[in-house]
PAKOL-272904 format. One record per residue: residue in one letter; x negated, y, z negated of N, C-alpha, C in turn. Coordinates in steps of 0.2 Angstrom, whole numbers, plus 5000, padded with zeros to 4 digits. Atoms other than C-alpha are relative to their C-alpha. Example, Ala and Ser with C-alpha at 12.3 -4.5 7.8 and 13.67 -1.06 7.14 Angstrom:
residues 2
A499649945000493849784961499650065000 S500449945001493249954964500450054997 
//
This chain:
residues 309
X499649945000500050005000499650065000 X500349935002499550175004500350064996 X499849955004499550314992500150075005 X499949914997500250495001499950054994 X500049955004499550634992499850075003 X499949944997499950794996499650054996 X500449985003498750934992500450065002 X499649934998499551124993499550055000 X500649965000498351244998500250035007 X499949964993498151385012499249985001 X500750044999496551295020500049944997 X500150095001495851115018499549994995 X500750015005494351145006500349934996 X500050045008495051054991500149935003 X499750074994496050905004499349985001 X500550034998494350885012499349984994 X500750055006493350854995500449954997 X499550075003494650734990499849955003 X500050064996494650635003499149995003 X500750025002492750635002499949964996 X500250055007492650544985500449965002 X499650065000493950424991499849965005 X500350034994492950395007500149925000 X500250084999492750205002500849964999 X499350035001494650184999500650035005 X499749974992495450255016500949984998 X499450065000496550095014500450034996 X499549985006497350164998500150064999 X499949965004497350334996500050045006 X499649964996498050455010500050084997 X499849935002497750655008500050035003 X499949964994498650785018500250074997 X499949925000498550975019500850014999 X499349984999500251045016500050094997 X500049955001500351235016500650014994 X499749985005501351325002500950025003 X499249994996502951385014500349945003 X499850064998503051205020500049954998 X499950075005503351105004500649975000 X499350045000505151095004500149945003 X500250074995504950995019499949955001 X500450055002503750905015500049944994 X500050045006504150844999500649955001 X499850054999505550745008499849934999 X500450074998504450595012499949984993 X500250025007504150604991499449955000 X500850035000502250584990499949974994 X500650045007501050474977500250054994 X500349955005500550624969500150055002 X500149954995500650824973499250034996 X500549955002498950934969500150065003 X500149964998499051084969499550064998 X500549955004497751234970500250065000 X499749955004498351374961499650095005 X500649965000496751474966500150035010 X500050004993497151464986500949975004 X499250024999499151464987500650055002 X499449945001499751634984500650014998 X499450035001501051574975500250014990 X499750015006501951604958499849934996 X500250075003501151434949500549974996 X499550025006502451424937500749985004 X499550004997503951454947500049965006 X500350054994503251354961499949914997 X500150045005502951204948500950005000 X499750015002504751224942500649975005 X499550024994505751204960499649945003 X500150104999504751024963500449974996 X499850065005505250964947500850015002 X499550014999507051024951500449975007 X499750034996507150944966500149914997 X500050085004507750764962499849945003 X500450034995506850664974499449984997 X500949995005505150724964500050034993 X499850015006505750744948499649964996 X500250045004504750614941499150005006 X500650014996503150634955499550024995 X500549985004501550674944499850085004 X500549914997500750864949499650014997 X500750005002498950894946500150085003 X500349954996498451084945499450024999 X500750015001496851144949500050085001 X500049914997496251344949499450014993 X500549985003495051434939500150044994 X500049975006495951524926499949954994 X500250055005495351484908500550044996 X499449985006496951584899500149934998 X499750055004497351434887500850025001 X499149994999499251514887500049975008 X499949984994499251544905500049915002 X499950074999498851334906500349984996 X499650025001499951304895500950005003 X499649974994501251384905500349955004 X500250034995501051284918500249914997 X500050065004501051124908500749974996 X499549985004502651164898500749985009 X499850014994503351144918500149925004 X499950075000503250954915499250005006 X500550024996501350954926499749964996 X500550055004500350834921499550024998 X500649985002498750904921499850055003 X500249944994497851064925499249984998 X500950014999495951044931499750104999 X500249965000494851184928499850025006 X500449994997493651264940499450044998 X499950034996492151234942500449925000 X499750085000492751034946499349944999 X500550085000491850874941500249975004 X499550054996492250774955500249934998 X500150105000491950604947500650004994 X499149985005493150694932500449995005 X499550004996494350744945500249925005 X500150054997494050564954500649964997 X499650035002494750484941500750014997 X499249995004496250564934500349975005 X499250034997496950544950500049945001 X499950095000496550354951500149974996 X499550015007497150344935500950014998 X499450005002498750424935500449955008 X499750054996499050324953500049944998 X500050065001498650184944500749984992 X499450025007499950214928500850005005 X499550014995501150244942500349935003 X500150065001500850084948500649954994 X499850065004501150004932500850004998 X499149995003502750094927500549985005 X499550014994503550044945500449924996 X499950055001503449874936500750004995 X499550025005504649944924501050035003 X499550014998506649944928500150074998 X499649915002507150144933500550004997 X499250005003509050104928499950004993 X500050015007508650024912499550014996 X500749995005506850054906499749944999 X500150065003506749874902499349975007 X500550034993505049774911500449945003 X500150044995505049694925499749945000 X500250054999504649544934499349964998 X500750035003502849534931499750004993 X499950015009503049564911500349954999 X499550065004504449424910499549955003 X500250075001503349304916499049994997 X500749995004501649354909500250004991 X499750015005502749354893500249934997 X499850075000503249164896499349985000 X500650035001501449134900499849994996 X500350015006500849204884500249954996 X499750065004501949084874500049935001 X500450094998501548924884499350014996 X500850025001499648964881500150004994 X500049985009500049014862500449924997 X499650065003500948834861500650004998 X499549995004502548924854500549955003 X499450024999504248864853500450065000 X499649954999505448994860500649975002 X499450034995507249004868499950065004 X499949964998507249104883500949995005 X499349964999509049184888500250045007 X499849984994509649204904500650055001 X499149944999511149354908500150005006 X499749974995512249364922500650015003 X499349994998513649434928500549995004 X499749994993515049384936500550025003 X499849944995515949464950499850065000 X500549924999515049604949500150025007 X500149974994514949624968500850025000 X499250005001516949624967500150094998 X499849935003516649774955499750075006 X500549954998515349864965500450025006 X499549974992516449864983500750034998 X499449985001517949924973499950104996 X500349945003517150064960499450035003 X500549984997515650084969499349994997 X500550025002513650064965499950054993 X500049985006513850204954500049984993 X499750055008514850134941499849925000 X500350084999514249964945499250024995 X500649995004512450054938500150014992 X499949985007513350104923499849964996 X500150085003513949924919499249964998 X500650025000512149874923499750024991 X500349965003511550014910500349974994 X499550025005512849964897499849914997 X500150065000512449764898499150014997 X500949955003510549824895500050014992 X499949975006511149914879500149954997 X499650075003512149744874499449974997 X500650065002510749624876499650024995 X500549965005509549744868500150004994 X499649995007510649774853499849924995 X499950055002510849594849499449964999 X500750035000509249524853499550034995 X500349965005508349634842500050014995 X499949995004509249634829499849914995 X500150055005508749434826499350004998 X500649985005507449434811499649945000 X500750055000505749364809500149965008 X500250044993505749334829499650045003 X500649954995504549414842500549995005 X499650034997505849454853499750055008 X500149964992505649534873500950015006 X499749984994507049604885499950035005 X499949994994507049594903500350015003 X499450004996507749644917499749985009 X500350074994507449514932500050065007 X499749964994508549644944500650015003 X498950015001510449694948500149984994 X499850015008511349614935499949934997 X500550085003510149474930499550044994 X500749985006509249494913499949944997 X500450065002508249384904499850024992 X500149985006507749384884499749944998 X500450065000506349284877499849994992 X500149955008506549254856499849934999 X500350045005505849134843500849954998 X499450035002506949014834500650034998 X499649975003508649094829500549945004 X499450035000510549044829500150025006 X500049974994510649044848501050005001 X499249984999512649024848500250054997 X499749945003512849164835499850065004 X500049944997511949274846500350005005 X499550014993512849224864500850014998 X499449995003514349234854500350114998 X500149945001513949414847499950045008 X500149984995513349474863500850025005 X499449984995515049424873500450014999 X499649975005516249474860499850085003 X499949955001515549634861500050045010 X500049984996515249644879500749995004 X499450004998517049574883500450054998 X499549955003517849714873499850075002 X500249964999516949844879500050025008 X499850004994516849804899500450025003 X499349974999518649844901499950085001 X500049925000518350024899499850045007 X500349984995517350014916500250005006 X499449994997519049994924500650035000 X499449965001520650084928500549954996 X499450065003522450024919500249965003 X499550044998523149954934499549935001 X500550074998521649814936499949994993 X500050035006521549794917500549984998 X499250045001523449764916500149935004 X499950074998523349644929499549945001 X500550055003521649564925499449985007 X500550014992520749564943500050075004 X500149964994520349674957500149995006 X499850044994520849644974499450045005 X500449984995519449664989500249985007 X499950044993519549635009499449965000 X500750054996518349495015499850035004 X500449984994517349515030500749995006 X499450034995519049445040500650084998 X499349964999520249595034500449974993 X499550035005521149475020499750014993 X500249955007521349565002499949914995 X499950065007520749414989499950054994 X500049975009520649444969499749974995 X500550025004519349434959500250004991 X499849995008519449424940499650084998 X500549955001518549574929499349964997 X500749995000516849554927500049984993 X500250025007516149444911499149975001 X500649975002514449414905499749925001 X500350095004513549204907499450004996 X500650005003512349174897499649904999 X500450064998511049024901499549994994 X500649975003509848984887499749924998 X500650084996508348834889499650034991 X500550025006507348804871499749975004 X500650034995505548784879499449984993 X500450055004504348674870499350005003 X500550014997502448684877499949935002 X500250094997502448484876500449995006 X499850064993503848464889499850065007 X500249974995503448614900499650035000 X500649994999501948654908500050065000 X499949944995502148824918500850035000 X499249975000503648954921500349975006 X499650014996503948864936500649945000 X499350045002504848714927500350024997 X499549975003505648824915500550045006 X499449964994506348914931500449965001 X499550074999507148734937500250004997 X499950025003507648704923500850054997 X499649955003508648864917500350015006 X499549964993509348894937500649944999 X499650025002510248734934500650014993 X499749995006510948784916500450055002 X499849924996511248954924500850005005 X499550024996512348854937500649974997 X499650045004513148754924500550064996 X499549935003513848934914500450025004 X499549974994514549014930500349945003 X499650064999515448854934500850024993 X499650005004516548924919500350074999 X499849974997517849034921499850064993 X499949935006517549214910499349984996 X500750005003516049244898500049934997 X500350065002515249084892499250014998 X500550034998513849014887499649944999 X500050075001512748854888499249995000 X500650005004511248804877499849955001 X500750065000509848654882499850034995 X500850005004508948634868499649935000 X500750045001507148544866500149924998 X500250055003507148374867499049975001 X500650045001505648234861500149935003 
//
């Protein structure tokens, strides 16, 4: 993957020592001139990273700082500013504007080298973590199970998923379909967290698939707790006339209106043992069939393998 990093300057100086020090990494890191009247523009594409230099821009730094951040596209892009002033306020200023960093001048380049390969590289790690809910990702959930094979533990890990969800999503839309996502999140969290003396972890796989990885505990008290609260709550994320009559109705791909139920919560949940499972790819098999076995059942449910010898 290549990094787009925009640099805002009137001329290239700064752009062409950048992409000097990065010379050896072409492949990854991408920096392009971008004059100051040609950001809006520009910031469509939503780059890596912006840099800007304060010192060769002509431009209000603050107020020019504050209309990136409110665009919401880059709202969340990192901005690096580089300029010569040494007022402490004056970079604070600046700073208070949500920027990340302000470089002095003159520049260490092997300093300035590294921020930005640093903060491209926290960028990186944070992609890992789920925008909607905050909750890690795919490569924590199973570096998390690895941990626990090699540590020998005895864990249960906890499957979530929803069903008819698409039902909900073509009827109310993606919006509120994020909600539910967001709300489910909250649930598991809650619940999971709450059991004592465990190491517990919540994931979120992707859509409306999460994952929760804990110690010994009373796994039916909690999948009990969980869909009680998730069953009662749900409803809310519908109008009256589909909670009166307990479905929703969609067209197929053909034109003809079918009717789905509302939306309830399975929960799949595999007791892992080091002695019977090697790797997360047999806990996968193992837990897709259980997975398959809950959604077999109409409304929240859920259904717990435990460890045998």
């Amino acid at each position: 993957m290549i990094h787009e990093i925009y640099v805002i300057e009137n001329g290239t100086e700064l752009k062409d020592n950048l992409s000097k020090s990065f010379s050896r990494e072409v492949d990854e890191y991408n920096f392009k001139t971008i004059i100051p009247s040609e950001v809006e523009v520009a910031l469509r594409s939503i780059p890596s990273l912006i840099i800007i230099d304060e010192d060769n821009s002509n431009i209000n730094i603050v107020e020019f700082c504050k209309s990136i951040r409110s665009n919401e596209d880059n709202s969340i892009t990192p901005i690096i500013v580089v300029g010569s002033s040494l007022d402490k306020m004056h970079q604070v200023n600046i700073l208070k504007t949500d920027v990340e960093y302000y470089i002095e001048r003159p520049i260490d380049e092997e300093h300035f080298y590294y921020v930005v390969k640093n903060i491209i590289g926290l960028l990186s790690k944070n992609r890992r973590i789920s925008p909607l809910t905050g909750l890690p990702g795919n490569v924590q959930i199973q570096a998390e199970m690895k941990k626990r094979l090699l540590n020998k533990e005895i864990f249960a890990i906890m499957y979530f998923d929803l069903d008819n969800f698409k039902a909900y999503n073509d009827v109310y839309g993606f919006s509120n379909g994020d909600e539910i996502i967001k709300f489910t999140a909250r649930t598991i969290s809650k619940h999971i967290h709450q059991i004592p003396n465990s190491n517990n972890f919540v994931g979120h796989i992707g859509g409306d698939d999460f994952v929760a990885i804990t110690g010994k505990a009373d796994y039916d008290a909690v999948c009990q707790n969980i869909i009680a609260e998730f069953d009662k709550f749900a409803v809310d994320f519908y109008n009256e006339i589909d909670i009166e009559r307990g479905f929703v109705e969609v067209a197929n791909r053909r034109g003809i209106i079918e009717q789905f139920p509302l939306t309830s919560i399975s929960i799949a949940v595999l007791e892992v043992d080091s002695k019977i499972y090697k790797n997360t790819l047999e806990i996968g098999e193992v837990a897709g069939q259980i997975k398959h076995q809950a959604k077999t059942i109409l409304g929240s449910t859920y259904v717990i393998n435990r460890r045998r010898f």
